[in-house]
C-alpha positions, 0 to 999 in steps of 0.5 A, a space after each residue: 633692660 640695663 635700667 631695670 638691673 640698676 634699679 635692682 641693684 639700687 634697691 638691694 643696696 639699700 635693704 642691706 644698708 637697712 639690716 647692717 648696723 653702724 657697728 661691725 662687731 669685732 672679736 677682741 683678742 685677750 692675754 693674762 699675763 702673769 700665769 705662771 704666779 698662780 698657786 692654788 690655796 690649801 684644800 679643806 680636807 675632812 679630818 678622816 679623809 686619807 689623802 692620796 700619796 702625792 698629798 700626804 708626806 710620807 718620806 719619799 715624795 716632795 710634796 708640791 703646792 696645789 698648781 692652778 689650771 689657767 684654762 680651768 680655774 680662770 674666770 674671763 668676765 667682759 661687761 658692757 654695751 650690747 652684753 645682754 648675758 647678765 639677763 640669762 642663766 650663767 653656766 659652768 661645767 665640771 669636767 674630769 672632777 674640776 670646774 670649769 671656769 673655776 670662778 662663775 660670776 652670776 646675777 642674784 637671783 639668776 639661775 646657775 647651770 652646774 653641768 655635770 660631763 663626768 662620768 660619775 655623779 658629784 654631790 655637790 653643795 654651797 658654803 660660804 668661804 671659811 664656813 662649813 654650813 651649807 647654804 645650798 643643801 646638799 643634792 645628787 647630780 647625777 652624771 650627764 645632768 644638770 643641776 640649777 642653783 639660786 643665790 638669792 643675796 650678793 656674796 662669794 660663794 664656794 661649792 664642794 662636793 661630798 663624795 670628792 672632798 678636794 673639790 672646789 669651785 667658786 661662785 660669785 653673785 653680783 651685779 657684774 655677771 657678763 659674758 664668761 669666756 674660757 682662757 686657752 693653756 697659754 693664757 689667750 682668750 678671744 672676746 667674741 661679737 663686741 659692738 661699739 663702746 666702752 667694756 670692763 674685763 675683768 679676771 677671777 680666781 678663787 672666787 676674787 678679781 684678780 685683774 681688770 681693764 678697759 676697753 675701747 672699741 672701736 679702737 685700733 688695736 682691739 687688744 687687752 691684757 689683764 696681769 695677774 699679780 701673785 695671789 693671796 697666802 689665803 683663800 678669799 674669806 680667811 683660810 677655809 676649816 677642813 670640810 665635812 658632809 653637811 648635816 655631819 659631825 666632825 669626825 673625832 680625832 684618830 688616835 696616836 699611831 701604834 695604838 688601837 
């Protein structure tokens, strides 16, 4: 009786040694540094939008720069072995009026997800940076729905919204399209179920990389931080023209204040 519990026992060792790869997969913890650095570019305005008040000097408010949202406008990229998310379709996430993450990295050709968790429908579109020519005609996406866009040729990509003008959200398509992970408040992310070998991290916003590095598994310390250094005065492309609907004129220019 004790023989034949060892032999099961022998045998069940072996099947799992068989379906246990070399390699554990570990979840690698992250930080950006430098966070506090981040000011988002001017927004391209129609030229007849009426801004809100904390937008438009008007003699009492102190008019701050744009504050850029770590958890929302930060892209966290990781490429390498065992990364098998380049082959599917990339996706991002607008909520409460902004995107989420603010720069999406995906394949040429590969199909992006926009889904829209708001509660109200955005009209989204694609232009290049500093052009008001869409790329990617105007559609509807209803709330709660899902929109699939397709960029066909490599290139950085800026998509806006007709109905909510200060809308911005960057889409990257290159070949360096990997697993997209969300950073926290405070600047930490975790790189979930990495096997064994060499990985690149890379951080984006607005469109560009704003850091990278490399890491090692495994190693003894999974660790990486990515600094982010001060970003640039303009957006990715020169700075952006004020936007305008697709298919429409620019608005003419109001006349001066006291006349009708």
């Amino acid at each position: 009786m004790k023989a034949r519990q060892l032999l099961v026992a022998a045998l069940a060792g072996a099947a799992l040694l068989a379906v246990v790869p070399r390699g554990l997969a570990t979840d690698v913890r992250g930080t950006l540094a430098n966070t506090q650095g981040l000011i988002g570019s001017e927004r391209p305005l129609p030229p007849r939008h009426r801004g809100s008040f904390w937008e438009t000097a008007n003699g009492v408010a102190t008019i701050l720069a744009p504050r850029a949202s770590v958890e929302f406008d930060v892209g966290v990229v990781v490429t390498g072995p065992g990364i098998t998310d380049g082959t599917q379709h990339a996706r991002v996430r607008i909520e409460g009026g902004r995107c989420r993450p603010g720069t999406v990295v995906v394949n040429p050709g590969t199909v992006l997800e926009v889904s829209n968790d708001d509660i109200v429908a955005h009209a989204l579109y694609a232009v290049a940076p500093g052009q008001n020519t869409p790329v990617l005609p105007m559609e509807l996406t209803a709330a709660h729905t899902t929109r699939q866009l397709t960029f066909p040729a490599a290139g950085v990509f800026e998509l806006r919204d007709e109905r909510q003008p200060s809308f911005r959200c960057w889409v990257v398509a290159s070949a360096q399209q990997g697993r997209a992970v969300s950073p926290r408040t405070d600047g930490s992310f975790v790189l979930p179920d990495l096997g064994d070998g060499d990985f690149t991290v890379r951080a984006y916003f607005e469109g560009a990389e704003r850091a990278s590095a490399t890491l090692h598994l495994p190693g003894r310390e999974p660790t990486v931080t990515l600094s982010l250094p001060a970003p640039a005065a303009t957006p990715p492309g020169g700075a952006a023209p004020a936007a305008t609907a697709p298919g429409s004129a620019p608005s003419p220019t109001p006349p001066p204040a006291g006349r009708r």
